[in-house]
C-alpha positions as CSV (number, residue, x, y, z in Angstrom):
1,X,117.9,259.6,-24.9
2,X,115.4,256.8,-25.9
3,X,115.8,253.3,-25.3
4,X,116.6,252.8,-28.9
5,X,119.2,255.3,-29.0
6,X,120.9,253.5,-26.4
7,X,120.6,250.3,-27.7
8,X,122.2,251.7,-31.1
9,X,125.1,253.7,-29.1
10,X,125.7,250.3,-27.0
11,X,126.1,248.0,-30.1
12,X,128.5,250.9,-32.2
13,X,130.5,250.9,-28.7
14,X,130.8,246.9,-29.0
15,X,131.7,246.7,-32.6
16,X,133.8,250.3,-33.6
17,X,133.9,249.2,-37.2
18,X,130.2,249.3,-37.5
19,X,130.3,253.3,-37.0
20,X,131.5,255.6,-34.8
21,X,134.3,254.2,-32.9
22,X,138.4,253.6,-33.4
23,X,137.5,251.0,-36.4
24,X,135.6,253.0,-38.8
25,X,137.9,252.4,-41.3
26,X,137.5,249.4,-41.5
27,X,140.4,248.2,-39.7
28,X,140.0,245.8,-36.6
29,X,140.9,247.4,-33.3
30,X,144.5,246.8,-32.3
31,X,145.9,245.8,-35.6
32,X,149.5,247.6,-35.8
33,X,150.1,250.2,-38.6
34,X,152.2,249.0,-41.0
35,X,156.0,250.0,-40.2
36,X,158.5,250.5,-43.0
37,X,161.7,248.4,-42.1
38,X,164.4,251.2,-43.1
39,X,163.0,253.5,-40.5
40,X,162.7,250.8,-38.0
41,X,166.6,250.3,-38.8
42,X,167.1,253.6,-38.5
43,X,165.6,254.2,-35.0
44,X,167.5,251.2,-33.7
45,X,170.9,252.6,-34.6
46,X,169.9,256.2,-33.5
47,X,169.3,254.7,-30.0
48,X,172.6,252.2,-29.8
49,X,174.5,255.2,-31.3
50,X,173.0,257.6,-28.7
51,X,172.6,255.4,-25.8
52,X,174.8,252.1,-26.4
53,X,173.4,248.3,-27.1
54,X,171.6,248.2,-23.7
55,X,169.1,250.8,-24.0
56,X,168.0,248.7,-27.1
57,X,164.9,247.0,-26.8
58,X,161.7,245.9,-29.1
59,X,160.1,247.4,-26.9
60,X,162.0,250.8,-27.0
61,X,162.0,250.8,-30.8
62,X,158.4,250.2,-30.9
63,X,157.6,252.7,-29.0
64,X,159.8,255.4,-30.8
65,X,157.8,254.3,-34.0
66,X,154.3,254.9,-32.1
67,X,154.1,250.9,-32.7
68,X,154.2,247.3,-30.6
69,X,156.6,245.3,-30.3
70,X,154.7,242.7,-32.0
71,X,154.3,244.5,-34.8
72,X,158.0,244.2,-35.0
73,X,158.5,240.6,-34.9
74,X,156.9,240.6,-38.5
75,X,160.5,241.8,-39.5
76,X,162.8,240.3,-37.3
77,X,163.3,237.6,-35.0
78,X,164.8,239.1,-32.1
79,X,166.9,241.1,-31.0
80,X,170.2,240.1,-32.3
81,X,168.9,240.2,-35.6
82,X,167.5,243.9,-35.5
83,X,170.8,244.4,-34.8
84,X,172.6,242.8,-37.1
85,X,170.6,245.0,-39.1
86,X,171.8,247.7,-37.6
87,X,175.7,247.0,-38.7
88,X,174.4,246.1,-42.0
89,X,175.9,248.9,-44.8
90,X,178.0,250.5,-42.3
91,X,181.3,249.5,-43.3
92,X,180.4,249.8,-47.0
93,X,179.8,253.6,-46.1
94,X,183.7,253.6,-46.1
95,X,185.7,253.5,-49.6
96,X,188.0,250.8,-49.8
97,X,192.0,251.9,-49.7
98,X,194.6,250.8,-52.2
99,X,196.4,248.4,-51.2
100,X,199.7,247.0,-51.7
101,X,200.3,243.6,-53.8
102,X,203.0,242.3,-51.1
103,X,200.8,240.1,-48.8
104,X,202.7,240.7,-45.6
105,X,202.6,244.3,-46.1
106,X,199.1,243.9,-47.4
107,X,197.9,242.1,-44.4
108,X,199.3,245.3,-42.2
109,X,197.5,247.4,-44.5
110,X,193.9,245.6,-43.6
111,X,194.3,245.3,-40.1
112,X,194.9,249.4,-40.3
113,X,191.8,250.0,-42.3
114,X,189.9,248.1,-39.9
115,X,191.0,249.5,-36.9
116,X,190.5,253.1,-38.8
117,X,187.1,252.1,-39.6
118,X,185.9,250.9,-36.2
119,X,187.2,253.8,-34.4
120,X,185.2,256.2,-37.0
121,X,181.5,254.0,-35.5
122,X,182.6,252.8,-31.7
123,X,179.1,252.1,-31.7
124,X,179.8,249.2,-33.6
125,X,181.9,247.9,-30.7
126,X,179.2,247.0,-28.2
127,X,177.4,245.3,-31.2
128,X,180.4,243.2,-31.5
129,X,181.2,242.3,-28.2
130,X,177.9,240.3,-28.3
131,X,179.7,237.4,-30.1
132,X,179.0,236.8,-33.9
133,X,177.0,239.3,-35.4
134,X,178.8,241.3,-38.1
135,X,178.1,243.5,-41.2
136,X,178.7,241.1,-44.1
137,X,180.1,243.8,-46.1
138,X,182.7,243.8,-43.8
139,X,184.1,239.9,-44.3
140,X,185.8,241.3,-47.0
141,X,188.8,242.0,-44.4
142,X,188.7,239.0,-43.1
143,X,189.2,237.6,-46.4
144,X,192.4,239.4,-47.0
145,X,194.0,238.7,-44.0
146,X,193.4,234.8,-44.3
147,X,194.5,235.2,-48.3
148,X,197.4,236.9,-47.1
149,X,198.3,235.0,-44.1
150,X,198.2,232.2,-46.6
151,X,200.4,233.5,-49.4
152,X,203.1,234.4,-47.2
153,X,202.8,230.1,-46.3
154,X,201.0,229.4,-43.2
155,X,198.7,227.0,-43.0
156,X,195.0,227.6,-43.0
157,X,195.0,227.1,-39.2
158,X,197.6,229.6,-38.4
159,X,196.2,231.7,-41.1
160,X,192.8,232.0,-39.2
161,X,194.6,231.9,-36.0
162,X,196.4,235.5,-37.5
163,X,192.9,237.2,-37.7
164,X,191.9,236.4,-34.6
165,X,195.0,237.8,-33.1
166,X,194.7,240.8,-35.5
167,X,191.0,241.2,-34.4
168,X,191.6,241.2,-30.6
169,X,194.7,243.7,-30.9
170,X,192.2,245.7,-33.2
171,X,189.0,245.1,-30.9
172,X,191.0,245.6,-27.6
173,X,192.9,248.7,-28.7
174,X,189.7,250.7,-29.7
175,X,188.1,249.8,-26.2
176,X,190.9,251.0,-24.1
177,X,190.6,254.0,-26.2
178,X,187.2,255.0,-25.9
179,X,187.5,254.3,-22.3
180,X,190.7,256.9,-21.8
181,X,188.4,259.1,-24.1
182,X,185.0,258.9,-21.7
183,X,187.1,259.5,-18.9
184,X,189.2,262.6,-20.2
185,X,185.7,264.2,-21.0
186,X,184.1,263.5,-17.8
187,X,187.0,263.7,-15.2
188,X,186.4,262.0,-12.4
189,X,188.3,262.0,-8.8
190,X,189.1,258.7,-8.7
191,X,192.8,257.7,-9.4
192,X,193.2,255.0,-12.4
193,X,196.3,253.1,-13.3
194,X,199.3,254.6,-13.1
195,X,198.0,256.9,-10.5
196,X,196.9,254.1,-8.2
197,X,200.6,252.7,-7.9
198,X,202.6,254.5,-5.0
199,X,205.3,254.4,-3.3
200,X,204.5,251.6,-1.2
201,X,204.0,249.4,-3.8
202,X,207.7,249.8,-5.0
203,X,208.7,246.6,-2.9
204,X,206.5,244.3,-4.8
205,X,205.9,246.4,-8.3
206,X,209.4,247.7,-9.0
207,X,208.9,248.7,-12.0
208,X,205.7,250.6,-12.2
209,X,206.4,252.6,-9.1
210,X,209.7,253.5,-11.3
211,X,208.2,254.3,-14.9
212,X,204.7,255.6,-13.8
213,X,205.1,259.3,-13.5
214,X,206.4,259.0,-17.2
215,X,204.0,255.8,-18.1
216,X,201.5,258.1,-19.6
217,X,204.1,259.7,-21.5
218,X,205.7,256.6,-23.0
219,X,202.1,255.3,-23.7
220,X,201.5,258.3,-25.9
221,X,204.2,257.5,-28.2
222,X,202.5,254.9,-30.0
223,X,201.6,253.9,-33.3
224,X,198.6,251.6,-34.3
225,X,200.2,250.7,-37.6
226,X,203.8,250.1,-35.7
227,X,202.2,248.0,-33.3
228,X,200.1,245.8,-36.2
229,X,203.0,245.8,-38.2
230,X,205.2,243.9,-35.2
231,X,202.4,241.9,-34.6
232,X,202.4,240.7,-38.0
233,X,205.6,240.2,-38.1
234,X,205.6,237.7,-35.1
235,X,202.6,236.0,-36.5
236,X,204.4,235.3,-39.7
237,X,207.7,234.2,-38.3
238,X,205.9,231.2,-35.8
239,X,203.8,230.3,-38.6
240,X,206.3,229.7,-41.3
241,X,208.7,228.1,-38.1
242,X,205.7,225.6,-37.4
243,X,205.4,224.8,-41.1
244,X,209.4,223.8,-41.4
245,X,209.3,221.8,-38.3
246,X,205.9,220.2,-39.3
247,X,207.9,219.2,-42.8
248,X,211.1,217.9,-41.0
């Protein structure tokens, strides 16, 4: 090779867009490829749904995509919001039921559709249990139970007090659920509650040691809709209680 050959190879090796390197087309050397946003979405979910919130990363979705993570903080902020973007359309995938026009039994009615829903995308639980990120096509529920809550005359303090209430029975229910679930498909030799409680313990826990060879069975009669319903119905009765003595 002659000197000038080299000296044209070493200048095409320090600028690439001049010919015959990475940047031929024209595009400078590092610049990320354009990423559609629905597909970015869509690989975020497929890794929370696969391998829960903690495997989720920019960097982990970038990398799925054959992108930066850089590139990815043209679209979002952080984390949070990719997934908040995740939950986004998810409960609108499910119809809405008929309800009834009574709001007590209404409000029953919407904490069952939402406890339904949930357990249909568990997913969606570890997104939630990061504080306030929700699908706004969800509020919707929210909105009943307050309305509701508030025709049947509690204040707008108790009535936001009832969905909180609601949502924890809701929110708590579907993760003790998914836990007995894990643990029936992957038995383990450990013992869990009631089998931890023996004999010996009957001096200080009575009644366990007495109802836990039949706790399971007693715990398996039970009814989501019963439960809500009583719930409900407690929630309602202090409310409307607090309101007369507030007026006396």
């Amino acid at each position: 090779m002659s000197g000038t050959e080299k000296t044209e190879k070493a200048k095409k090796m320090k600028n690439p867009a001049a010919g015959g390197g990475p940047g031929t087309a024209g595009r400078p050397v590092g610049r990320p490829r354009r990423l559609d946003p629905d597909v970015m979405v869509a690989a975020a979910r497929r890794i929370v749904e696969e391998e829960g919130v903690a495997a989720l990363s920019m960097r982990r979705v970038a990398k799925e995509l054959g992108s930066t993570p850089m590139a990815l903080y043209h679209y979002v902020r952080d984390k949070d919001e990719l997934l908040m973007l995740t939950l986004s359309g998810t409960a609108a995938a499910f119809p809405r039921p008929e309800l009834p026009e009574d709001p007590r039994e209404r409000l029953v009615a919407v904490a069952a559709h939402m406890h339904d829903l949930i357990g249909k995308i568990p997913w969606v639980l570890d997104i939630l249990a990061l504080g306030e990120l929700t699908d706004r096509n969800a509020l919707w529920m929210v909105e009943e139970i307050v309305d509701c809550a508030l025709a049947c005359g509690l204040s707008p303090a108790r009535s936001v007090r009832v969905y909180r209430t609601v949502w924890s029975y809701v929110y708590g229910d579907l993760v003790f659920r998914r836990a007995a679930a894990r643990r029936a498909e992957s038995p383990s030799r450990r013992e869990f509650f009631p089998e931890t409680v023996t004999e010996e313990d009957a001096a200080g826990l009575p009644r366990l040691a007495e109802m836990k060879d039949r706790w399971r069975e007693y715990a398996a009669d039970y009814e989501t809709v019963e439960e809500l319903d009583a719930i409900v119905e407690g929630l309602l009765r202090r409310g409307k209680r607090d309101a007369r003595d507030a007026t006396a």
